[in-house]
Each structure stands twice: as structure tokens, then as C-alpha cells.
C-alpha positions as CSV (number, residue, x, y, z in Angstrom):
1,X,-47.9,28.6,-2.3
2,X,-44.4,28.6,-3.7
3,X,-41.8,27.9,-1.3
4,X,-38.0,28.9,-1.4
5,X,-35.7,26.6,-1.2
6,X,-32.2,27.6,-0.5
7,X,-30.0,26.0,-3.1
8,X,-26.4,25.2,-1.7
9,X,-23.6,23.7,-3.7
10,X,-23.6,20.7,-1.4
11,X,-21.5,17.9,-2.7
12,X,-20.7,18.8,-6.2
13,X,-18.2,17.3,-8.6
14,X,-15.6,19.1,-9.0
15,X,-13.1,19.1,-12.3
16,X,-10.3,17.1,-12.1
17,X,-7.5,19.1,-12.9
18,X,-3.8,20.5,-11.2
19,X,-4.3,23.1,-8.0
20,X,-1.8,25.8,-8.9
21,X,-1.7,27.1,-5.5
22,X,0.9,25.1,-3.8
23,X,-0.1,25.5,0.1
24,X,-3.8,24.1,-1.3
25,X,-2.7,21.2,-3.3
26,X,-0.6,20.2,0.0
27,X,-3.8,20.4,2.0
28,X,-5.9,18.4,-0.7
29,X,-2.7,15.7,-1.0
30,X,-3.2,15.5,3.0
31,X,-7.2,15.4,3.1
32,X,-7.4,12.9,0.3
33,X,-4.5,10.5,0.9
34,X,-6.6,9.8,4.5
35,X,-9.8,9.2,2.2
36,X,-7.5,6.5,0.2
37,X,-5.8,4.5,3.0
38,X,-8.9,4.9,4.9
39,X,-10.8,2.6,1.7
40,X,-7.8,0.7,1.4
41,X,-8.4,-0.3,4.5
42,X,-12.0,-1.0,4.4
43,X,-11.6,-3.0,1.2
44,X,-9.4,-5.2,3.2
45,X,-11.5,-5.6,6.0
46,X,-14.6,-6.2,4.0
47,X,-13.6,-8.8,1.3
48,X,-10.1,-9.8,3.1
49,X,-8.4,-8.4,0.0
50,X,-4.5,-7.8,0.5
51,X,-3.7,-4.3,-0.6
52,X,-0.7,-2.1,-1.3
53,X,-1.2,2.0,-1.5
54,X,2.0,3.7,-2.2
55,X,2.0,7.5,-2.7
56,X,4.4,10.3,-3.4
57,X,3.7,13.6,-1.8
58,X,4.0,16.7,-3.8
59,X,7.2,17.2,-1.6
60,X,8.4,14.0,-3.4
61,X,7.8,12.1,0.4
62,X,6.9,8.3,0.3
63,X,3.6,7.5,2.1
64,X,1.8,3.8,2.1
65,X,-0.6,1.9,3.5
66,X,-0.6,-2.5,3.3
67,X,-2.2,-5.0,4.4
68,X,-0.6,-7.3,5.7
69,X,2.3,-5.3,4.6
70,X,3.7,-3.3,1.8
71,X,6.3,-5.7,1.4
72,X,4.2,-8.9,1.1
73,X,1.5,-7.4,-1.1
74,X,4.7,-6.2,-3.3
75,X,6.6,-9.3,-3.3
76,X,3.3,-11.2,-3.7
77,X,2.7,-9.1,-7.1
78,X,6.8,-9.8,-8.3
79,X,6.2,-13.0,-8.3
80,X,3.7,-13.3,-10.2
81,X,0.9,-14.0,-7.8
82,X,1.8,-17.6,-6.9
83,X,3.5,-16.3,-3.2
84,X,0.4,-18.6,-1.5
85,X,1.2,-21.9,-2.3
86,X,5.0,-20.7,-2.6
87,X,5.5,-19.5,1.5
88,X,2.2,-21.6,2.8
89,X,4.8,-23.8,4.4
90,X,3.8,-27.3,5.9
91,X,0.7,-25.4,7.0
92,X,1.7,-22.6,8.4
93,X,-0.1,-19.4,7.9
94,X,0.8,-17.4,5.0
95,X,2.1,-14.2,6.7
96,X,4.3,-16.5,8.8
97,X,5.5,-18.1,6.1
98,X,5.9,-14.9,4.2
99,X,8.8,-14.1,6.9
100,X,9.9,-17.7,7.4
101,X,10.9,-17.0,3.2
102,X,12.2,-13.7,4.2
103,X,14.7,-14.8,6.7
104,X,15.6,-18.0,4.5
105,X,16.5,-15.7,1.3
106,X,18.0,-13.0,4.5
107,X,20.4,-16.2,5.5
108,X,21.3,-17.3,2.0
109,X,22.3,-14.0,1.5
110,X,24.7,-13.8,4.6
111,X,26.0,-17.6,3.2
112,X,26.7,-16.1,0.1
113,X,28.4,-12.9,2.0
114,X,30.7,-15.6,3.8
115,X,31.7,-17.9,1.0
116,X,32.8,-14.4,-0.9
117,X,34.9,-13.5,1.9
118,X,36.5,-17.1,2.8
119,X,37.2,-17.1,-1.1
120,X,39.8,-13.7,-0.6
């Protein structure tokens, strides 16, 4: 008894290389940058990792995904990976402190702003 099996491409892997056709790399930017964030986000939810996902569009348009935020996770990177014990102030929680050491660099600025201007 031989039996026929249909053979379908099913989940193949495909070659990695550029889509020519512009209206189908679009579509394939679209489908896929969902797929990213979408781990991105399940890596953070799983091992309570902070992540960062920026991406440019074929259309040269910014798209990102972090957790807590782009701007912590980036800032966190900058300097040097040492952002914990640096904003973990007198116990607060980090993201807290993470905008407590955003407003206090925000006000320093202003200071700074002020002292220029009573100087002219």
C-alpha cells in the first residue's frame, strides 16, 4: 500500500537577502517588526529583562519598543550599566528614581539656563 502524501512547502527557510519589490519589502518590514516587538516583549515578561528595540522603516520612519522605556534602557546602556545603584534612591524603585534623576538633571539644566541669563 503506498500512500500519497501531499508535500506542501509549509514553513521553509527562506534566503535572507533584499526584496526588490518595494510595496513587498514594506509589507515584510510591517509583518516582521510585530514578530520583533512582540519577542521583545516576551523576553521582558519572561526573565524581567529591560529591553530597547529601535527600528528604521524603509521610509527612513523611527519605530521602537522599551521596556520600561526607550529612554531608561538607553540611558541605562550610556552609562555604562551602573544606572541601578546610581537612581535607586534611598529605596525608591528604580523607574521612580530613573525620573526623579531626570527631573534633577531637567532642573539643573533650567539653573544653568538662569545663571546664563542673570550673567547678560
Amino acid at each position: 500500500m503506498s500512500s500519497k502524501r501531499n508535500l506542501s512547502k509549509g514553513r521553509r527557510k527562506i534566503e535572507i537577502k533584499r526584496i526588490e519589490k518595494v510595496d513587498a519589502r514594506q509589507v515584510t518590514f510591517s509583518k516582521r517588526k510585530v514578530g520583533l516587538f512582540k519577542n521583545a516583549s516576551e523576553l521582558c515578561t519572561l526573565c524581567d529583562a529591560k529591553t530597547a528595540v529601535i527600528v528604521f522603516s524603509p521610509a527612513e520612519k523611527p519605530y521602537s519598543f522599551g521596556h520600561p522605556s526607550v529612554d531608561t534602557v538607553v540611558d541605562r546602556y550610556l552609562s555604562g550599566g551602573n544606572y541601578a545603584s546610581q537612581n535607586n534612591i534611598s529605596g525608591v524603585h528604580p523607574y521612580v528614581g530613573a525620573r526623579i534623576h531626570d527631573l534633577n538633571r531637567q532642573y539643573s539644566e533650567a539653573l544653568n539656563e538662569l545663571d546664563a541669563e542673570k550673567k547678560r
